[in-house]
C-alpha positions in Angstrom: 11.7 1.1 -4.2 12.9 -0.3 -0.9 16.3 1.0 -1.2 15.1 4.6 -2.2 12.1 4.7 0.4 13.2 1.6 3.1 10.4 0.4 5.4 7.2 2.3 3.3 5.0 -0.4 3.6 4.4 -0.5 6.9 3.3 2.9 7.0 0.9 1.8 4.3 0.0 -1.6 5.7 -3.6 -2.4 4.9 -4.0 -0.4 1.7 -2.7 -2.5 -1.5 0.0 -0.4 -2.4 2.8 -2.3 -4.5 6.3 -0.7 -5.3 5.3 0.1 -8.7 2.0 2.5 -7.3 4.4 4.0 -4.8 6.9 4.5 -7.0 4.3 6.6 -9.4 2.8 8.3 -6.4 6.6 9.9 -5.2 7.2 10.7 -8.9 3.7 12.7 -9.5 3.8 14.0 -5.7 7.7 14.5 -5.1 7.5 16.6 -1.6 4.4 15.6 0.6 5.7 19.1 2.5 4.6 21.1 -1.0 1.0 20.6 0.3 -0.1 21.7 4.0 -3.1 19.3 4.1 -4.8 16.5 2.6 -7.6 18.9 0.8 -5.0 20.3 -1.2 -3.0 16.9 -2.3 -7.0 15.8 -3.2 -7.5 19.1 -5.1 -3.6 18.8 -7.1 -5.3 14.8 -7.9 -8.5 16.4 -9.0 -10.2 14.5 -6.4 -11.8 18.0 -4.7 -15.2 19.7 -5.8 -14.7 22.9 -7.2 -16.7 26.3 -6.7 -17.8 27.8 -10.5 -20.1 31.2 -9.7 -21.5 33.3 -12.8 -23.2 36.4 -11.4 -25.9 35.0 -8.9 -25.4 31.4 -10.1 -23.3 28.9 -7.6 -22.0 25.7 -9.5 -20.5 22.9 -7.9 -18.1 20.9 -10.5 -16.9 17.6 -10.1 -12.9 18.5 -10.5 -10.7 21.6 -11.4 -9.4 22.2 -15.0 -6.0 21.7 -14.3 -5.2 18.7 -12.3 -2.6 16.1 -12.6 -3.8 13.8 -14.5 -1.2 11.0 -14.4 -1.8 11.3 -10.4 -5.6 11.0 -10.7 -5.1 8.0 -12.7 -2.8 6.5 -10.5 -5.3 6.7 -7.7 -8.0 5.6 -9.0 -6.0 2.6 -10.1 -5.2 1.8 -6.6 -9.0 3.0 -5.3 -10.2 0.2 -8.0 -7.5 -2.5 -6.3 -8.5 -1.4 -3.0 -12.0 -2.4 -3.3 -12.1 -5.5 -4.4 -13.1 -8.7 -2.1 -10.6 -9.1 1.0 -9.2 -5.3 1.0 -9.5 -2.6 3.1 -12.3 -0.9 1.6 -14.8 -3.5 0.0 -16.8 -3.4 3.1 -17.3 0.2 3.1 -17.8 0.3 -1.0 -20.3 -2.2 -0.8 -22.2 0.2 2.0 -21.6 3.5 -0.1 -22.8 1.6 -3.5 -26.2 0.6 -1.5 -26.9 4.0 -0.4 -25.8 6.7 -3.5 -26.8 3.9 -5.7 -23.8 5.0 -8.2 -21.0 2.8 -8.6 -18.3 5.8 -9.7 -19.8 7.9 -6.6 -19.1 5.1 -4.2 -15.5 4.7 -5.6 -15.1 8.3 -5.9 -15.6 8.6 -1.8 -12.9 6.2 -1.7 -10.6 7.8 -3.5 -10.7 10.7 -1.1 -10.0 8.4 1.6 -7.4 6.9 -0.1 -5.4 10.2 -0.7 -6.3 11.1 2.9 -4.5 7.8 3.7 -1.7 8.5 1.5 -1.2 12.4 2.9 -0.7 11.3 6.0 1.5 8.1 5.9 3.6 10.3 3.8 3.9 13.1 6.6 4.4 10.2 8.8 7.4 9.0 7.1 8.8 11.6 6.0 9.2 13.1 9.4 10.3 9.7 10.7 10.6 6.7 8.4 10.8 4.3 11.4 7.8 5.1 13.0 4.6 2.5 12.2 1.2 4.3 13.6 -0.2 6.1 11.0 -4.2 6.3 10.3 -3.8 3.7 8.0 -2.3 1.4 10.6 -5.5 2.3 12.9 -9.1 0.4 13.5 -11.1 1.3 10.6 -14.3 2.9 11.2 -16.8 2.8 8.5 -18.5 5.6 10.7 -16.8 8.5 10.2 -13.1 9.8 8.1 
C-alpha cells in the first residue's frame, strides 16, 4: 500500500488505520473527488439518515436501501478498532454510551466521525500527498465535529 499511496499514514495519524483497511477503503471509494462532501461519502456508506414521507407521514430511517455494503462494513470494522482502550475515540465512546445509553448508537456517532475523518484526509492527499495537517492531525475536541 505504501508504494501505491506513499506517505498515507500521516494524513491518518491518530486513527488506527492499517494498510489492509486503507487498502479496502480506496477499493470501495476509488475517487474521494466522486463525492463533493463528507454527507454524501456517509450517505454512499449508509452511514446518513434517510427521509421516507407517505402522504402526511415523515419517517426518519436509519440508512438508505442501496448502500455499499462492503464499505459500511469496512467502517464499522475500523469504528469498532477505533474505540477500544488507548485510541482516538474511547474517550468520547465512553461519554456517548453514558448519555444515549445504546452501545450501537454511541458507535454509530463514531462512525460518522470516522468517515468525516477519512473525507477529508483523502481530499487532503489527494490534492497534495506531502502535506500532514489534516483534521485528523488536529486537537481533538470532544465538544463539537
Amino acid at each position: 500500500m505504501e508504494e501505491l499511496y506513499p506517505g498515507y499514514k500521516e494524513h491518518f495519524r491518530g486513527i488506527r488505520l492499517s494498510s489492509l483497511r486503507f487498502g479496502q477503503i480506496m477499493a470501495e471509494i476509488q475517487d474521494i473527488d466522486r463525492f463533493p462532501d463528507d454527507g454524501h461519502l456517509a450517505s454512499y456508506a449508509g452511514q446518513a439518515p434517510v427521509q421516507k414521507q407517505s402522504g402526511d407521514r415523515n419517517m426518519m430511517k436509519n440508512k438508505k436501501k442501496y448502500y455499499n455494503r462492503h464499505l459500511a462494513h469496512v467502517i464499522h470494522l475500523l469504528a469498532c478498532s477505533n474505540v477500544q482502550k488507548g485510541a482516538k475515540y474511547h474517550e468520547y465512546y465512553s461519554i456517548l454510551k453514558k448519555k444515549f445509553k445504546k452501545p450501537l448508537r454511541a458507535l454509530k456517532t463514531i462512525k460518522r466521525k470516522l468517515i468525516r475523518d477519512l473525507y477529508y484526509g483523502l481530499v487532503n492527499y489527494s490534492s497534495n500527498p506531502h502535506q500532514t495537517d489534516t483534521p485528523s492531525n488536529r486537537p481533538y475536541s470532544l465538544t463539537g465535529s
